[in-house]
C-alpha positions as CSV (number, residue, x, y, z in Angstrom):
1,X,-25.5,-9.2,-31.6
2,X,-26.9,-13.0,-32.3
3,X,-25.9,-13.5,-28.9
4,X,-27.0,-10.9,-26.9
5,X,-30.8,-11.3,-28.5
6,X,-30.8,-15.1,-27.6
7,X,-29.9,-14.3,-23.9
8,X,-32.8,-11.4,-23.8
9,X,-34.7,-14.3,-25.5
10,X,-34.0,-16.8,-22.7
11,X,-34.6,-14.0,-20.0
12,X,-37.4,-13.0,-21.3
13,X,-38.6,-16.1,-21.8
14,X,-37.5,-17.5,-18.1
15,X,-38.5,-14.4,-16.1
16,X,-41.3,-12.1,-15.6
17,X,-40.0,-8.2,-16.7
18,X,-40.6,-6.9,-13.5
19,X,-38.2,-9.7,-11.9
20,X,-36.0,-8.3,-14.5
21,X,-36.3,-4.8,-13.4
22,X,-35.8,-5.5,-9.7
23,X,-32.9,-7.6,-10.5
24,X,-31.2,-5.4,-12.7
25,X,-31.8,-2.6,-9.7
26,X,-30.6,-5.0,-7.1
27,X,-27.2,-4.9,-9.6
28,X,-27.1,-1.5,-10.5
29,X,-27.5,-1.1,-6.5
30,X,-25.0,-3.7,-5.6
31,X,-22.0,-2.5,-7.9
32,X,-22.2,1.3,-8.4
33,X,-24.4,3.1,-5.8
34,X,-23.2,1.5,-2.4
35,X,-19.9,2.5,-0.1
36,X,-18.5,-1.3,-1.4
37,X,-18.8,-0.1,-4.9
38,X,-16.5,-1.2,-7.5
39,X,-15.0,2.2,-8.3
40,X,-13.9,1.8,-4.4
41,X,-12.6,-1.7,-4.9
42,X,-10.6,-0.6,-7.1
43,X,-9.2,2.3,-5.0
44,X,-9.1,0.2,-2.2
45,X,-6.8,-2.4,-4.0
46,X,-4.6,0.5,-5.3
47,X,-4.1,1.5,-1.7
48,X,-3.1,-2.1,-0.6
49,X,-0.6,-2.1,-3.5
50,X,1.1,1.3,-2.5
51,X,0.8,0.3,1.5
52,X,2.4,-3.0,0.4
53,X,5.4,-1.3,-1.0
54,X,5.8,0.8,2.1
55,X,6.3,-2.2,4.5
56,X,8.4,-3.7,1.6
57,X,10.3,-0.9,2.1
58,X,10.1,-0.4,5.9
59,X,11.3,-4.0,5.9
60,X,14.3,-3.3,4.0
61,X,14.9,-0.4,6.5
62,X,14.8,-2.3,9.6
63,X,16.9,-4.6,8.5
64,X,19.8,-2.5,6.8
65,X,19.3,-0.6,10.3
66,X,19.7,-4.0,11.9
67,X,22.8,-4.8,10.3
68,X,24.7,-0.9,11.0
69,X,23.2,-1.6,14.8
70,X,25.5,-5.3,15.2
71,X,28.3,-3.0,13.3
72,X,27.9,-0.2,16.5
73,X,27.7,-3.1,18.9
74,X,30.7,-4.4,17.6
75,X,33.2,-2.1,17.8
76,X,34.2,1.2,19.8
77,X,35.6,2.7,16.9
78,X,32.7,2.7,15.0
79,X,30.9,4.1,18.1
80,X,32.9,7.1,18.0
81,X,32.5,8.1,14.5
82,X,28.5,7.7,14.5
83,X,28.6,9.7,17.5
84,X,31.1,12.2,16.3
85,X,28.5,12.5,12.4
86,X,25.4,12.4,13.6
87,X,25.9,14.2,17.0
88,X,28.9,16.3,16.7
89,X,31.0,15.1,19.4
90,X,34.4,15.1,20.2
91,X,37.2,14.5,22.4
92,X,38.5,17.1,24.9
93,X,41.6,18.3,23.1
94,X,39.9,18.6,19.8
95,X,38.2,21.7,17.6
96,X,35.1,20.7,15.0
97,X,34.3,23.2,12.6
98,X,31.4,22.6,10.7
99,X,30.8,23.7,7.0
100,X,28.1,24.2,5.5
């Protein structure tokens, strides 16, 4: 409490109470009442942080999708059986029967 009366002391003492009111408006201004308030800085870091994991994520992605793409390139066999899971193809002298 000590220390808060010697800075309204030296305030007082330094500058004129209406430079204090129109400073203290600038702040109030500055910090709570604009679109750059802090409330939104603090959302807008909280954004960052979750768009952040989403490229961590993305990255991750690309490259496990790299790495199954060299597999395909690879080798025919490997060529077949994506083609036969994902798009249900098969050879002439088969039958697929799916289940479900």
């Amino acid at each position: 409490m000590k220390i808060f009366k010697s800075i309204y002391n030296y305030l007082i003492t330094r500058y004129t109470k209406i430079q204090l009111l129109i400073i203290l408006v600038i702040i109030v201004f500055a910090f709570f009442i604009t679109d750059s308030n802090i409330f939104a800085r603090f959302n807008y870091d909280a954004k960052i942080m979750e768009l952040n994991g989403q490229i961590d994520y993305y990255r991750e992605k690309t490259e496990e999708d790299k790495e199954k793409l060299k597999l395909l390139e690879s080798d025919k066999d490997r060529i077949e059986q994506f083609a036969r899971e994902n798009y249900l193809m098969k050879k002439d002298n088969e039958d697929v029967f799916l289940v479900e």
